[in-house]
One Martini backbone bead per residue (centre of mass of N, CA, C, O) as a GRO file, in nm:
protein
  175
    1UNK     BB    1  10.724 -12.006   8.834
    2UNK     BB    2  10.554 -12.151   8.551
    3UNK     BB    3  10.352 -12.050   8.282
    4UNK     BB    4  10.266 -12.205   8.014
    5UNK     BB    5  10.302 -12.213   7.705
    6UNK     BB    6  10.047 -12.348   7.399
    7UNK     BB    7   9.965 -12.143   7.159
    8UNK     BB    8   9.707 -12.030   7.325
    9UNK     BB    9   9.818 -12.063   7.667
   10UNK     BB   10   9.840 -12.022   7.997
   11UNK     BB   11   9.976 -12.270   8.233
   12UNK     BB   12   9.884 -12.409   8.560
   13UNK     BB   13   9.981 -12.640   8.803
   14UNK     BB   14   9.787 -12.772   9.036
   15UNK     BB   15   9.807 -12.919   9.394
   16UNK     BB   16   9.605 -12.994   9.666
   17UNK     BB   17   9.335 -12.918   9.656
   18UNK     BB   18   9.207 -13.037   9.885
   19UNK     BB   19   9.274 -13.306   9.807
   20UNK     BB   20   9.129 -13.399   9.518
   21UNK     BB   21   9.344 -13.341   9.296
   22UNK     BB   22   9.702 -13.409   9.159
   23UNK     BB   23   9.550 -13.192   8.891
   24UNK     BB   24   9.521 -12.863   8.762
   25UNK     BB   25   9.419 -12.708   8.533
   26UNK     BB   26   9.525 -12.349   8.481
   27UNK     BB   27   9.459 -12.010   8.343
   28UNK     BB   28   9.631 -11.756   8.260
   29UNK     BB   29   9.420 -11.462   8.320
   30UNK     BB   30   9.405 -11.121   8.267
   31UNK     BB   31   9.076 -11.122   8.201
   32UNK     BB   32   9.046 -11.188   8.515
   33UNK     BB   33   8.970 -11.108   8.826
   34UNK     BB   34   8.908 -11.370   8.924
   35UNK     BB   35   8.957 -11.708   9.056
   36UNK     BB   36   8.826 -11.983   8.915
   37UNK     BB   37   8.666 -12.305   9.040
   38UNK     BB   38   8.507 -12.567   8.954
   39UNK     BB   39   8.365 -12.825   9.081
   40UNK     BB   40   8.409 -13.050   8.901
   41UNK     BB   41   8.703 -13.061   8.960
   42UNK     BB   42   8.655 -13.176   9.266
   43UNK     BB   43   8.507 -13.412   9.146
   44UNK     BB   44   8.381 -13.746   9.030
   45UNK     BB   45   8.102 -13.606   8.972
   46UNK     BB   46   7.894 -13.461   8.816
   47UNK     BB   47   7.596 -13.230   8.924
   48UNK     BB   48   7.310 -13.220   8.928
   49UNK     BB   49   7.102 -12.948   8.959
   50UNK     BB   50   6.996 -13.026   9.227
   51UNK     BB   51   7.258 -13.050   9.396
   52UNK     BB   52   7.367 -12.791   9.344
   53UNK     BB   53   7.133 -12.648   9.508
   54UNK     BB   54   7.215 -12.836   9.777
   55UNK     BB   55   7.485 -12.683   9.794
   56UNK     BB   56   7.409 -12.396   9.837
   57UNK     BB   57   7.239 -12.410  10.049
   58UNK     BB   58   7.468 -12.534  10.271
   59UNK     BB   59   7.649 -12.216  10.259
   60UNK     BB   60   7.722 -12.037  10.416
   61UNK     BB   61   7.580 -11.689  10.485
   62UNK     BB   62   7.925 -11.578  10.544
   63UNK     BB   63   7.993 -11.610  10.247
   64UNK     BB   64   8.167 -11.491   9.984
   65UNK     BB   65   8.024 -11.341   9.699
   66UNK     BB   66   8.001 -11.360   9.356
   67UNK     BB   67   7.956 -11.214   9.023
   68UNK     BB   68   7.971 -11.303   8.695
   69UNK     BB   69   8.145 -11.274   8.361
   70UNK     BB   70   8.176 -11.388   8.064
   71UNK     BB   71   8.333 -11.326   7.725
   72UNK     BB   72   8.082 -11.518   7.628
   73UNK     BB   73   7.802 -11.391   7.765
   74UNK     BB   74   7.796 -11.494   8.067
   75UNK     BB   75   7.570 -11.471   8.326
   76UNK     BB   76   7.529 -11.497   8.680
   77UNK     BB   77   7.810 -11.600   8.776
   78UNK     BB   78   7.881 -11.792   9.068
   79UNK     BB   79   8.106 -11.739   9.370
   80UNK     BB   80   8.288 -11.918   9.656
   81UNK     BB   81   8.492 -11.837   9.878
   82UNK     BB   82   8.777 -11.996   9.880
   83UNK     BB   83   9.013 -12.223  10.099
   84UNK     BB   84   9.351 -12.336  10.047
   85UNK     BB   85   9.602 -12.541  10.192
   86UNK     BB   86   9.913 -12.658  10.121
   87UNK     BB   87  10.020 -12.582   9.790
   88UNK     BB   88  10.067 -12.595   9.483
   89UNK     BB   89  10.198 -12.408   9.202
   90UNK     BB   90  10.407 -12.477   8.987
   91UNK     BB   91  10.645 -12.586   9.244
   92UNK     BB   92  10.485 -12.379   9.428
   93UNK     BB   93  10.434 -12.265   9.744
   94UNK     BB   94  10.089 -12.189   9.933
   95UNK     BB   95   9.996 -12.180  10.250
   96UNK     BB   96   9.750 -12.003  10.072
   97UNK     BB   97   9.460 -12.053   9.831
   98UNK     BB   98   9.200 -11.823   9.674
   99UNK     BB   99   8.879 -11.904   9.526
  100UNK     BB  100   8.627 -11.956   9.327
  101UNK     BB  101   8.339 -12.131   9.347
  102UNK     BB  102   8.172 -12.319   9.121
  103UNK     BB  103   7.873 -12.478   9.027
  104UNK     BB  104   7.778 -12.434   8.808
  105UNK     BB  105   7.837 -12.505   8.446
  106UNK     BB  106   7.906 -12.252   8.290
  107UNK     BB  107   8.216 -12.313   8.427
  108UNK     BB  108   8.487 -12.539   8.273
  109UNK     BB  109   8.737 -12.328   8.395
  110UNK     BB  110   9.042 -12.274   8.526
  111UNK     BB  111   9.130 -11.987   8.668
  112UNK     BB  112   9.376 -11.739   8.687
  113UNK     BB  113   9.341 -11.397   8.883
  114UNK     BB  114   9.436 -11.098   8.904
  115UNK     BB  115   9.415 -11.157   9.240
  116UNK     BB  116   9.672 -11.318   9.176
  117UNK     BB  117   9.865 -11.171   8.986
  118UNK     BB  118   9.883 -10.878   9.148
  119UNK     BB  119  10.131 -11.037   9.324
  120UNK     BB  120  10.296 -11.062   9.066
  121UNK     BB  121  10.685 -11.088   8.951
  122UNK     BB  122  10.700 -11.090   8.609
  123UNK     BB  123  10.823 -11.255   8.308
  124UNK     BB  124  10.830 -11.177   7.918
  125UNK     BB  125  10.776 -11.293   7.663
  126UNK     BB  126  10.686 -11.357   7.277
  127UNK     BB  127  10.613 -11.675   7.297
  128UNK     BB  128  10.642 -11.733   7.584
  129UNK     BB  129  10.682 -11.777   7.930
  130UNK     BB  130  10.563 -11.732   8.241
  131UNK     BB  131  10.783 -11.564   8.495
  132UNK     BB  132  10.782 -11.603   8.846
  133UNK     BB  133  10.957 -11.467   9.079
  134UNK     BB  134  10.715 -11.321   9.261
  135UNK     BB  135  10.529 -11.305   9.578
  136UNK     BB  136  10.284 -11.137   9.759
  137UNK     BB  137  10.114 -11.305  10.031
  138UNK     BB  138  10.013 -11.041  10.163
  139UNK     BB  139   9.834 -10.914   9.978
  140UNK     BB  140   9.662 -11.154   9.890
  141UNK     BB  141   9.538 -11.166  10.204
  142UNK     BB  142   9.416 -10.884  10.199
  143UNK     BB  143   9.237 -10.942   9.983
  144UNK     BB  144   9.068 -11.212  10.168
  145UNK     BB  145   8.937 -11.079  10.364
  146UNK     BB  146   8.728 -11.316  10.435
  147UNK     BB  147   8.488 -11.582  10.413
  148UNK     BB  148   8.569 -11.889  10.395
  149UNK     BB  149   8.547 -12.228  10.256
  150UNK     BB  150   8.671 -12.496  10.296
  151UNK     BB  151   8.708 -12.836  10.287
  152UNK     BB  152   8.518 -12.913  10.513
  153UNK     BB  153   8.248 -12.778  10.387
  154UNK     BB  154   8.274 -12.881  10.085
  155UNK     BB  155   8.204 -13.196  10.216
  156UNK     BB  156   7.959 -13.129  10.384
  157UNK     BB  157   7.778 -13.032  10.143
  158UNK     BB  158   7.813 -13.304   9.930
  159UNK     BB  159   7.738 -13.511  10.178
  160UNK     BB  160   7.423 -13.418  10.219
  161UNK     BB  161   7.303 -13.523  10.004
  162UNK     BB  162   6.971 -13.591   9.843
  163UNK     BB  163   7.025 -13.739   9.605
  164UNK     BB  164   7.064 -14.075   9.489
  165UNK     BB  165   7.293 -13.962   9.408
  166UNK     BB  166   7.662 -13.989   9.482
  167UNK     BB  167   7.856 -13.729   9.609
  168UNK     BB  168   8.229 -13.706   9.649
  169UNK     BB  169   8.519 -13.583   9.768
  170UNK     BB  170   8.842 -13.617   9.762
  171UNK     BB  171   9.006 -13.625   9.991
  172UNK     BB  172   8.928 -13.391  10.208
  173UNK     BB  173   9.075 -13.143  10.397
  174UNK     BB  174   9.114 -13.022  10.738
  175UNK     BB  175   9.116 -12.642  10.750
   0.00000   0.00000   0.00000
């Protein structure tokens, strides 16, 4: 698995997340504690404020919760943990894949982190790419022993909006 320098920073594209987009780029970033994904990159139109409160009351009271702060100083940003499975990261099989899924416009983009990084054995050169030989697994699903939510709870929690405009996660698979 290779994260691609552009000059600017290090992405690597992930596929198959709950099936709802063919590619999400996501920015490979060691100053991120936690693996970050927007809700609106799975969902086929951004979320008026109304839906999102809607979405959040939705979702199971035995989810892992995490608050985050950006380095742009935007804090207080909340986020789901969510498990995704049988996905690829840049050509790299997953049978499990852990994310925060963040609700509000916050933060817009997806960002992998620590918690995920911090299982991989890679090389790098100087304004080169970042090439990951290895995965340990075991130590990243231990690091997420806790409740997540499923790609069936996020499609059960936007199909159930309240507000007269339609969102949907585009063919999410049932975790």
């Amino acid at each position: 698995m290779v994260a691609k320098y552009t000059g600017k920073a290090y992405v690597l594209n992930i596929s198959n997340i709950n099936n709802t987009k063919d590619n999400i780029v996501m920015l490979f970033d060691t100053g991120a504690m936690k693996t970050v994904l927007p809700l609106s990159l799975l969902t086929e139109k951004s979320l008026d404020e109304e839906d999102r409160n809607t979405f959040k009351n939705r979702i199971r009271n035995d989810v892992s919760k995490e608050t985050f702060s950006s380095v742009s100083g935007i804090s207080n940003i909340e986020g789901y943990l969510c498990k995704a499975e049988n996905i690829m990261i840049s050509g790299m099989y997953f049978k499990t894949f852990y994310y925060y899924l963040i609700v509000d416009e916050l933060c817009k983009s997806a960002l992998i982190g620590d918690d995920f990084i911090s299982c991989c054995r890679f090389e790098h050169s100087v304004n080169g790419d970042i090439e990951i030989n290895d995965f340990d697994e075991k130590a990243y699903i231990n690091k997420h022993e806790k409740h997540a939510l499923t790609g069936k709870e996020i499609l059960a929690a936007l199909s159930q909006n309240t507000s007269k405009k339609k969102y949907t996660a585009q063919n999410i698979t049932v975790n």
